[in-house]
C-alpha positions in Angstrom: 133.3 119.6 91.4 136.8 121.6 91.9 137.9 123.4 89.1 140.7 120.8 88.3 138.2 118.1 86.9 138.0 118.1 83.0 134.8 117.8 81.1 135.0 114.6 79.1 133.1 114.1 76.1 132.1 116.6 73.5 132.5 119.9 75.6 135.6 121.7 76.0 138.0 120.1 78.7 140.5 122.5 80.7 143.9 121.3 82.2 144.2 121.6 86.4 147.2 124.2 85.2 145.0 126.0 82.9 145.5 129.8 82.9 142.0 130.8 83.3 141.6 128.2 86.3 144.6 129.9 88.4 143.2 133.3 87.1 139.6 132.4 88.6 140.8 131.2 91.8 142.5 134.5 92.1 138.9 136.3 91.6 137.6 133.5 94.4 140.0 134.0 97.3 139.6 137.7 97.0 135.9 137.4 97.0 134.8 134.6 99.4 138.3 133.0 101.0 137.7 133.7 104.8 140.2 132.8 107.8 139.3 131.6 110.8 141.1 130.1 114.0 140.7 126.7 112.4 142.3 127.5 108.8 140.9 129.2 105.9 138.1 128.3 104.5 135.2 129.6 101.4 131.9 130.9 101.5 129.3 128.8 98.6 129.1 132.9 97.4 129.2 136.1 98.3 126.0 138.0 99.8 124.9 134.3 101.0 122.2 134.8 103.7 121.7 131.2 104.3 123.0 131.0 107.9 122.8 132.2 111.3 122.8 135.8 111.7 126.3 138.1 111.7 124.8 141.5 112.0 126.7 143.6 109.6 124.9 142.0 106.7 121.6 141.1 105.5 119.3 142.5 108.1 119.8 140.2 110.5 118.0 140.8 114.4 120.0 139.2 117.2 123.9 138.2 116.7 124.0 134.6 116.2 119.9 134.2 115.9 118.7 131.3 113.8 118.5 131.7 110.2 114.7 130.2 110.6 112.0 131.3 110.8 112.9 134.8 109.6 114.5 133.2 106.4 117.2 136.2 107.1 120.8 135.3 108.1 124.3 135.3 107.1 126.2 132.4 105.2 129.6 131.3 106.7 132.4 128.8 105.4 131.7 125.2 104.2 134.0 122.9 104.8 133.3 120.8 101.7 134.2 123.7 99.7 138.1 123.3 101.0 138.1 119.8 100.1 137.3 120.7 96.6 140.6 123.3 96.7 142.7 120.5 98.3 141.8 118.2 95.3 142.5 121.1 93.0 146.2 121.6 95.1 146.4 118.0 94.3 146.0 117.6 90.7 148.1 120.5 90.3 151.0 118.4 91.8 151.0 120.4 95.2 150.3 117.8 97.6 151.7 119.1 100.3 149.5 122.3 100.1 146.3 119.9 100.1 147.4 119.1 103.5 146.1 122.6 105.0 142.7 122.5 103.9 142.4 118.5 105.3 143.6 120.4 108.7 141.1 123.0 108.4 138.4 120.8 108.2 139.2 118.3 110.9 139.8 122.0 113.1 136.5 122.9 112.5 134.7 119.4 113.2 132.7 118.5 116.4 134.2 115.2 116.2 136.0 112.4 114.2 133.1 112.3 111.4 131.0 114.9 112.1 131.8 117.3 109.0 129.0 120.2 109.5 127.4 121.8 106.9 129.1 125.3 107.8 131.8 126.6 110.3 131.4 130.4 112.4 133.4 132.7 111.1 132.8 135.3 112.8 133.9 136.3 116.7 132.7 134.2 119.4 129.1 134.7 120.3 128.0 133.7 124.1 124.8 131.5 124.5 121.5 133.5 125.2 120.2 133.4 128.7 117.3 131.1 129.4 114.1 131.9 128.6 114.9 133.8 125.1 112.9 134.1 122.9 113.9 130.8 120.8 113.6 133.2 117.0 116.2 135.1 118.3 118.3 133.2 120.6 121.8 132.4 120.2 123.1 128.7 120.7 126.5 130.2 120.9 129.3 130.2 118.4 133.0 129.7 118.6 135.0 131.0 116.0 136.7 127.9 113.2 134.0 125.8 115.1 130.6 124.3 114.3 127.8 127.0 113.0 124.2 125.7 114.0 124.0 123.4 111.0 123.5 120.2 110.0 126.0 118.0 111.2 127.0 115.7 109.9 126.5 117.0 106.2 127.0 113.5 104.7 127.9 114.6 101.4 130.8 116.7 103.1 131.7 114.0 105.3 132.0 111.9 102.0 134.3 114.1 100.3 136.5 114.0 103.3 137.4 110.2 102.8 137.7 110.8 99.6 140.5 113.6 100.3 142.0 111.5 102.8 142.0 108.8 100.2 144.0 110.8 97.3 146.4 112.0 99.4 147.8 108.5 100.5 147.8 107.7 97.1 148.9 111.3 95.5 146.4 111.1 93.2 142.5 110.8 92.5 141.8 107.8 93.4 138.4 107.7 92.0 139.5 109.1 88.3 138.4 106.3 86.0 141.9 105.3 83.8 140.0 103.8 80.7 138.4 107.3 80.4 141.4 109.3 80.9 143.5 107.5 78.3 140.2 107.7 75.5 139.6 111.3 76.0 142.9 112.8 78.0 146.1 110.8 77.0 144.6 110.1 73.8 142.3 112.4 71.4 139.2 110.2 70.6 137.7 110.5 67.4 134.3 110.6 65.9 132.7 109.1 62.6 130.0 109.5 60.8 126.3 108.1 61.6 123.3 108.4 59.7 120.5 106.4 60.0 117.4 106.1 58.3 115.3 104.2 59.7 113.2 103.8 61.9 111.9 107.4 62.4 112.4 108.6 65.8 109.3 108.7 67.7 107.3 106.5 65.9 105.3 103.9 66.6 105.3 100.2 65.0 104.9 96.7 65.9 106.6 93.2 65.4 109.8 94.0 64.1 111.5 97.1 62.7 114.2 97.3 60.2 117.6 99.5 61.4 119.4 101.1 58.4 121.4 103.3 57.5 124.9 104.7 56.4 128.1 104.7 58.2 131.9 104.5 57.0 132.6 101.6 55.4 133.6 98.4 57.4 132.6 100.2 60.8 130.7 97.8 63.1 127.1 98.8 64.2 126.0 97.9 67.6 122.2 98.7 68.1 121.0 97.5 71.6 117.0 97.8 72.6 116.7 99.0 75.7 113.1 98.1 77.1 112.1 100.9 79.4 108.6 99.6 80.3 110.1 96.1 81.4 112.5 97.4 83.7 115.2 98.6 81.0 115.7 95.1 79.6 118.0 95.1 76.7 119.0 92.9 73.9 121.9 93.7 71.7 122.4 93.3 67.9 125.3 93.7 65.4 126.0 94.5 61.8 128.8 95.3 59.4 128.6 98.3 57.3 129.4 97.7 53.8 131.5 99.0 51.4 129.1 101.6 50.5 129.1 102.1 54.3 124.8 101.2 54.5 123.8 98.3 57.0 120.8 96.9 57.9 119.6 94.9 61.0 116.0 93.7 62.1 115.4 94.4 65.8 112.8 92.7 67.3 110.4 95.3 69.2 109.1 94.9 73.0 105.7 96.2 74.0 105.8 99.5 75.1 108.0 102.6 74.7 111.5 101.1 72.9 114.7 103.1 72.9 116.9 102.5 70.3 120.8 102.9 70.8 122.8 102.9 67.6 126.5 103.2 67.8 129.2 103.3 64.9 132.9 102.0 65.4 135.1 102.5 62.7 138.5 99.7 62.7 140.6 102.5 64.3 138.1 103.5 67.5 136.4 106.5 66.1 132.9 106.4 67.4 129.4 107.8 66.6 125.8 107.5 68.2 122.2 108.1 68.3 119.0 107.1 69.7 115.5 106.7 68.2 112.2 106.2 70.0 109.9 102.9 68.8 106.8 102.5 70.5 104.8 99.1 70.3 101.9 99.9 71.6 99.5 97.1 71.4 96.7 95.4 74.0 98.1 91.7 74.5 94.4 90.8 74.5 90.9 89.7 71.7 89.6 93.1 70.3 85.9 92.9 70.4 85.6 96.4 69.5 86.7 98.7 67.2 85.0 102.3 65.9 87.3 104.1 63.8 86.4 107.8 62.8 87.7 110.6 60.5 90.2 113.4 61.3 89.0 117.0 61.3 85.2 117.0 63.0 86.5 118.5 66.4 84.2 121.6 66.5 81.1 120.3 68.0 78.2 121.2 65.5 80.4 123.0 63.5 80.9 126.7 65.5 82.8 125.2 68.9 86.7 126.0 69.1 89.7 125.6 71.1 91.1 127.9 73.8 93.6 129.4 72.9 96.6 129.1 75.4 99.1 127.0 73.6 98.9 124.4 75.7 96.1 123.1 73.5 97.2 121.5 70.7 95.0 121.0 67.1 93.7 117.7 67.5 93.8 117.2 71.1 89.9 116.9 71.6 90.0 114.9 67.6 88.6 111.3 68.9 90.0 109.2 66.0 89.5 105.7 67.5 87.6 103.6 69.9 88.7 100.0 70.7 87.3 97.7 73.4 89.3 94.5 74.5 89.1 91.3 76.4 92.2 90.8 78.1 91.5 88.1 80.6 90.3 89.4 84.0 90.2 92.4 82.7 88.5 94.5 80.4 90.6 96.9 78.0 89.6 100.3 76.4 91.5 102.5 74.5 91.0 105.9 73.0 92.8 107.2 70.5 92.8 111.1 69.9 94.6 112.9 66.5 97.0 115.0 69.3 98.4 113.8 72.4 100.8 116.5 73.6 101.2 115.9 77.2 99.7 118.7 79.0 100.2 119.9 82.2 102.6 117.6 83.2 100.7 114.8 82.3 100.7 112.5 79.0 97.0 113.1 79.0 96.4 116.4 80.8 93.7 118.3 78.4 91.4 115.6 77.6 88.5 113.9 80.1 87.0 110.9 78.9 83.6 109.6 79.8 82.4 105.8 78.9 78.6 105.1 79.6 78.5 101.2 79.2 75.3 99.6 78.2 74.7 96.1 79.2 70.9 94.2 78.3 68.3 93.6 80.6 70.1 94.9 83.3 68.9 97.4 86.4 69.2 100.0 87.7 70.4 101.8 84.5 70.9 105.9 84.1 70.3 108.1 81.2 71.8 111.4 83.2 75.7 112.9 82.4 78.2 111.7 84.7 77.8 115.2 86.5 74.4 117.6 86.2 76.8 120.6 84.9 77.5 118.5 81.4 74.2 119.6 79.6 73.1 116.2 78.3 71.4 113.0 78.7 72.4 109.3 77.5 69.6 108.3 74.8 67.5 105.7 76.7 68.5 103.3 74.3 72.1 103.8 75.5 71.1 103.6 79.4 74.2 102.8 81.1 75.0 100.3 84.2 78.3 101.7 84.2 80.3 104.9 84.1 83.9 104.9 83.2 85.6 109.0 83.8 89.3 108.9 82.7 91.6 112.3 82.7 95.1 113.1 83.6 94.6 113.4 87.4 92.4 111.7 88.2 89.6 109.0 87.7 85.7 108.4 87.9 83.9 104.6 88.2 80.9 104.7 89.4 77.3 102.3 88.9 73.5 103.8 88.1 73.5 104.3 91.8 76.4 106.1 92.3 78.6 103.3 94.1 81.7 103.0 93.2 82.6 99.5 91.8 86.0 99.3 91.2 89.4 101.3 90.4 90.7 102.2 86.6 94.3 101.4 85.3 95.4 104.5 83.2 97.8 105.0 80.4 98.9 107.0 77.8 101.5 107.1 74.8 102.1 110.5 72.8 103.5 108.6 70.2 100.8 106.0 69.5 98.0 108.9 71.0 95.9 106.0 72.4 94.8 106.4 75.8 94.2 102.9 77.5 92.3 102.2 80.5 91.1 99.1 82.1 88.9 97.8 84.7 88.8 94.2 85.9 85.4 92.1 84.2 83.7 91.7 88.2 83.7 95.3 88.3 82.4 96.2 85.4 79.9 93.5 85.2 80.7 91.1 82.9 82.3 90.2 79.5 81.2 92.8 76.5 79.1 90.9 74.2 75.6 91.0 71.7 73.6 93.7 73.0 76.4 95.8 75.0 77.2 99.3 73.8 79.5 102.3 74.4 78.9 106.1 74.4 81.9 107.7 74.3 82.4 111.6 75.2 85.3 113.6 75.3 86.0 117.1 76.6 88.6 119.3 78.4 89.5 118.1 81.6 89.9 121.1 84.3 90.7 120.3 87.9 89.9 123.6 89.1 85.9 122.9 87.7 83.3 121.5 90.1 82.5 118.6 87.7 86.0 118.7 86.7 85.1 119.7 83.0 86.6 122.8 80.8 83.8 125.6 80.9 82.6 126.9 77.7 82.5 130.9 76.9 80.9 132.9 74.3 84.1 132.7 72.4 87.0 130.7 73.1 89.4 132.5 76.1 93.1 131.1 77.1 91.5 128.3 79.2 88.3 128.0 78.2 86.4 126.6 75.1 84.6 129.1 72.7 80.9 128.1 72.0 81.6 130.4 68.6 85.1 131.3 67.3 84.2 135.1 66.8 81.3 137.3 68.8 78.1 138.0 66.9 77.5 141.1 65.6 74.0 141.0 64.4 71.7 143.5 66.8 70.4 140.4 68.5 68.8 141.2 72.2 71.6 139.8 74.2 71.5 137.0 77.5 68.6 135.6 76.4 67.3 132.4 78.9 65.2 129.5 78.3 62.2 129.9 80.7 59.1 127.4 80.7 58.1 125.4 77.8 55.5 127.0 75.5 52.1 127.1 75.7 50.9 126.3 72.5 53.0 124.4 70.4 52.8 122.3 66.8 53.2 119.0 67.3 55.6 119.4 64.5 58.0 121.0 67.0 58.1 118.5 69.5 59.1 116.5 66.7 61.7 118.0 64.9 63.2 119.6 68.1 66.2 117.2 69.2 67.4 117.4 72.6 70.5 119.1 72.7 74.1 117.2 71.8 76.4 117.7 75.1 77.6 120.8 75.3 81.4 119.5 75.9 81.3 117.2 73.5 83.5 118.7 70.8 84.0 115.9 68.5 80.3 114.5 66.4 81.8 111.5 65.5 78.7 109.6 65.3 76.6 111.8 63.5 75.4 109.9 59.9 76.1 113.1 57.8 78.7 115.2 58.4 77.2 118.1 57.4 74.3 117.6 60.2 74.3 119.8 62.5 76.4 122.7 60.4 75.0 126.0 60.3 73.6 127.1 56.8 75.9 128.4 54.6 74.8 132.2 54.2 74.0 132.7 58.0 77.7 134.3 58.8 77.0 135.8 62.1 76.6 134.0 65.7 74.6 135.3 68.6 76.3 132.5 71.3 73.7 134.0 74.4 70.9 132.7 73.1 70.9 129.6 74.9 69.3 127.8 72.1 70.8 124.6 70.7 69.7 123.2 67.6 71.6 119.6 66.3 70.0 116.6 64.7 72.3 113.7 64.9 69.1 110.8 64.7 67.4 112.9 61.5 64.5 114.7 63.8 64.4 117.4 66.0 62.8 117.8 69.6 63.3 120.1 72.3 63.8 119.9 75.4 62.5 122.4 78.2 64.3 121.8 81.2 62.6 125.3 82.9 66.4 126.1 83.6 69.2 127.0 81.6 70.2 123.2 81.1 70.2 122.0 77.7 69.9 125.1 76.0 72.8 126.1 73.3 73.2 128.3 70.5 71.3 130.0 68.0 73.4 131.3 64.5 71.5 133.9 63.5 71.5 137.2 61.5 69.5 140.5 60.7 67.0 137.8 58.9 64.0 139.1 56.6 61.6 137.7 55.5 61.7 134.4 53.0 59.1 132.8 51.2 57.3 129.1 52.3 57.2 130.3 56.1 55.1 128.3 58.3 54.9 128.8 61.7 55.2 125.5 64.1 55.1 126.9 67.6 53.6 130.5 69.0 53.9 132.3 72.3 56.9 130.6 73.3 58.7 131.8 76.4 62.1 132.3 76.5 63.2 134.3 80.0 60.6 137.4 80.0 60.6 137.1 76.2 57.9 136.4 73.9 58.8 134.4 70.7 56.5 132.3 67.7 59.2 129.9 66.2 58.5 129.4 62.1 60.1 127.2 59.6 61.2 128.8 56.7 61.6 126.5 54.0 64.1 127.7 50.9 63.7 127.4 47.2 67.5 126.6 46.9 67.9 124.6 49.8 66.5 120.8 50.2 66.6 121.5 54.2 64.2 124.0 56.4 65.6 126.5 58.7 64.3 127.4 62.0 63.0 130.6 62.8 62.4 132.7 65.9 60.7 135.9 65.8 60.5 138.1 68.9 57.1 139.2 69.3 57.6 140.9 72.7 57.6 140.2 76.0 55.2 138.9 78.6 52.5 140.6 80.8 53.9 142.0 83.9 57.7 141.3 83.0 60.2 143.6 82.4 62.1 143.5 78.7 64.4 146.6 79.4 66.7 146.4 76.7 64.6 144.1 74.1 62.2 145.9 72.3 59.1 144.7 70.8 59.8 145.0 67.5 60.6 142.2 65.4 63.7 140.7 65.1 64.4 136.9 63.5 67.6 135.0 63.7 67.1 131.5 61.8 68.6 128.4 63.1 71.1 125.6 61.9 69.0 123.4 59.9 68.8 119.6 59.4 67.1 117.3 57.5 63.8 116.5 59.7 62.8 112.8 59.9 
């Protein structure tokens, strides 16, 4: 835009004449104004190396090389830079000197039209000989004449016939007049706007009521513009009153709703704003609906976030399930207590998994939707289906592993549901009596073989912290869950629950929230342990996987011994180590605690670094069943 346009609006505007413009212009032509045979014309700056090669700057090889695929060149004059000082001559009233840049730039033209992107300025420069090297060979230059540029720049050839234009008509043609005489010939004025309702980027449905305050008498215009229905709009007026407050109903559409609001007082002054309505509702029969509390998103009580900031409080918080039928299609929604988009996406940090349980139907699957999850689907909960939803991506599969059909994402920051749907054929019917939905929800990570946020010892930037602070209790460190015991209370097998999924953060379902919490004078966390104790169904069981799978933590502390211990399991393996595991049951405390007590390690295996003596860490307790 040439210096001579005027900012209209709010900012600052400055005159064509202006003394600063004719002083900067100065500063240009000494600084980038170039002559050539053609006329003069400008470089975009100075030091540009965005062209083909002059050799006395920038490094450049060969005289008149390409600019590619070195990257290293030298920038010469564009001729859409002297239109934009002709239109500057112009509105300065100096037509007649507008005319020398319009000769320039048909001069340095290969043809009626054909505005290039830059001109040579520069001496001539002979064609290389055939057979050069094409990174360094010259197409040949003539001075005021096409550089080896685009031509024609279309852009530049535009501003050309709109130079021609304003100089038949001595003046911009293209200068709207309704805006000059509002903001140039006359000096528009503002009012005052305030309006109270409804909050900006909230969420509602229905109806909402506009009010406010404005000066009295001024006539408020609010207009609904739909932006998920292809920026529909409908238009509403009020009157303020004496007092200057007004009030109008707008009628909301479904989606995201913006809100213009504009004040016009009886003698043109004018104020604005905008708020942000969302309606974001399933045009569909709810058939299901779990609601759960706020706060519970630390897995059994130790888990925490990572700590870059692009993870905000709440953002792994499930608050809401819902489950509609919405014709040929089947609805869910998720609704979490954050939904900061995250890495460019409205749903970037969280990955959603929905095992769907239908009756009587085969094959079914109890396993996670990836072997790298840690957990199992209860068999009562075997699933036909598997719905995986995330920011980038998307997971449907069957028990088999076929894919049955595609998901329809979405997601609203304001409402923080994320809605997904897949059509009834795919997913194998109409939920009804019998069906059921186990919902998990975790950090999505692209960069993660099963596409899941990893889990550390404590949290780091990007990963999730199986305890918020190290241990620091003397516990033999990287423990491993070898083979399951060889003697072992039945007790045990019992009480021992398998293992909640490692990234699920958020117990919603468990029937006490205190399950699962560590007890209350155990302070110190040893997360290498790979022992996981949880007891969402009232009993514990364990499960020996002879790998690392399924095993979690153990909180634990320098622990003596307590009165009422029993012991429930001896010479239980754990890597190389040797451990009996007691339960310790507490005067003050209605639950037992697990014990482990390390008894030393097994023949023929090495335990450098764990020595025989005893050592006890107790467990997270839980009622047992």
């Amino acid at each position: 835009m040439s210096l001579s346009r005027q900012t209209l609006g709010c900012a600052e505007t400055r005159n064509a004449n202006d003394a600063d413009v004719a002083n900067s212009l100065k500063v240009v032509d000494a600084t980038i104004l170039k002559s050539t045979n053609s006329g003069s014309g400008w470089l975009r700056y100075n030091g540009d190396g965005y062209g083909d090669c002059h050799v006395t700057t920038n490094g450049c090889p060969t005289e008149g090389a390409p600019w590619a695929p070195s990257n290293k060149g030298t920038g010469h004059i564009w001729p859409v830079l002297s239109e934009e000082r002709a239109q500057q001559e112009l509105a300065t009233g100096r037509a007649p000197a507008a005319g020398a840049p319009l000769n320039a730039i048909m001069a340095g033209s290969s043809g009626v039209g054909l505005m290039p992107e830059q001109d040579w300025d520069a001496a001539d420069v002979a064609p290389s000989p055939y057979g050069t090297d094409p990174t360094v060979a010259s197409i040949g230059f003539v001075n005021g004449k096409p550089a080896g540029s685009a031509a024609p720049l279309t852009w530049g050839a535009g501003s050309f016939v709109r130079l021609v234009a304003d100089l038949t008509a001595h003046r911009s043609v293209e200068t709207p007049s309704q805006t000059v005489d509002r903001y140039v010939t006359h000096q528009q004025h503002g009012t005052t706007l305030t309006v109270t309702a409804p909050a900006d980027q909230s969420a509602a449905t229905g109806t909402v009521t506009v009010t406010g305050t404005a000066a009295p008498g001024a006539t408020i215009d609010i207009v609904d513009v739909a932006t998920d229905h292809g920026s529909a709009t409908t238009n509403a007026q009020a009157i303020a009153g004496a007092d200057g407050s007004f009030s109008q109903a707008v009628t909301l559409n479904t989606g995201t709703n913006t809100i213009v609001i504009t004040s016009t007082t009886p003698d043109g002054a004018t104020a604005q704003t905008t708020r942000t309505v969302v309606e974001d509702i399933v045009e569909g029969t709810l058939l299901y609906d779990a609601q759960d509390p706020t706060g519970d998103d630390n897995g059994p009580g130790n888990y925490a976030y990572p700590t870059a900031s692009d993870f905000h409080p709440g953002a792994y918080d499930m608050t809401d399930f819902q489950v509609y039928d919405t014709g040929s299609t089947v609805t869910f929604r998720v609704q979490t207590r954050d939904l900061t988009p995250t890495f460019g996406s409205p749903l970037g940090a969280q990955l959603i998994d929905v095992y769907v349980h239908q009756p009587a139907v085969s094959p079914t699957s109890t396993a996670a939707s990836y072997p790298q999850r840690n957990y199992t689907i209860d068999a009562t909960g075997a699933w036909s289906r598997m719905l995986e939803v995330q920011g980038f991506g998307q997971r449907f599969i069957d028990a088999s592993g076929a894919t049955p059909g595609t998901i329809t994402i979405s997601a609203n920051q304001i409402s923080r549901y994320i809605t997904f749907s897949v059509t009834k054929a795919a997913l194998g019917g109409t939920p009804a009596s019998g069906w059921g939905f186990t919902v998990t929800l975790t950090g999505q990570d692209g960069f993660s073989s099963d596409q899941a946020r990893a889990f550390t010892s404590t949290p780091g930037a990007y990963s999730f912290g199986v305890c918020a602070v190290a241990s620091t209790g003397g516990v033999p460190g990287q423990l491993r869950s070898g083979q399951g015991p060889q003697h072992q209370d039945p007790r045990l097998q019992r009480w021992v629950e398998r293992p909640l999924p490692p990234v699920r953060l958020d117990q919603d379902r468990r029937t006490d929230p205190q399950e699962g919490q560590p007890s209350g004078h155990f302070k110190q966390v040893h997360p290498e342990l790979r022992w996981f104790i949880a007891s969402p169904q009232r009993q514990w069981r364990r499960m020996y996987s002879g790998s690392n799978l399924g095993m979690r933590v153990l909180w634990c502390t320098n622990w003596s011994a307590r009165p009422a211990e029993r012991p429930v399991a001896r010479d239980v393996r754990l890597g190389s180590l040797l451990v009996e595991v007691h339960v310790a049951q507490r005067a003050d405390r209605p639950s037992p605690d697990l014990v482990v007590i390390h008894r030393g390690c097994l023949p023929g295996r090495s335990c450098a670094g764990h020595p025989g003596s005893a050592w006890r860490c107790s467990c997270t307790h839980a009622r047992p069943s």
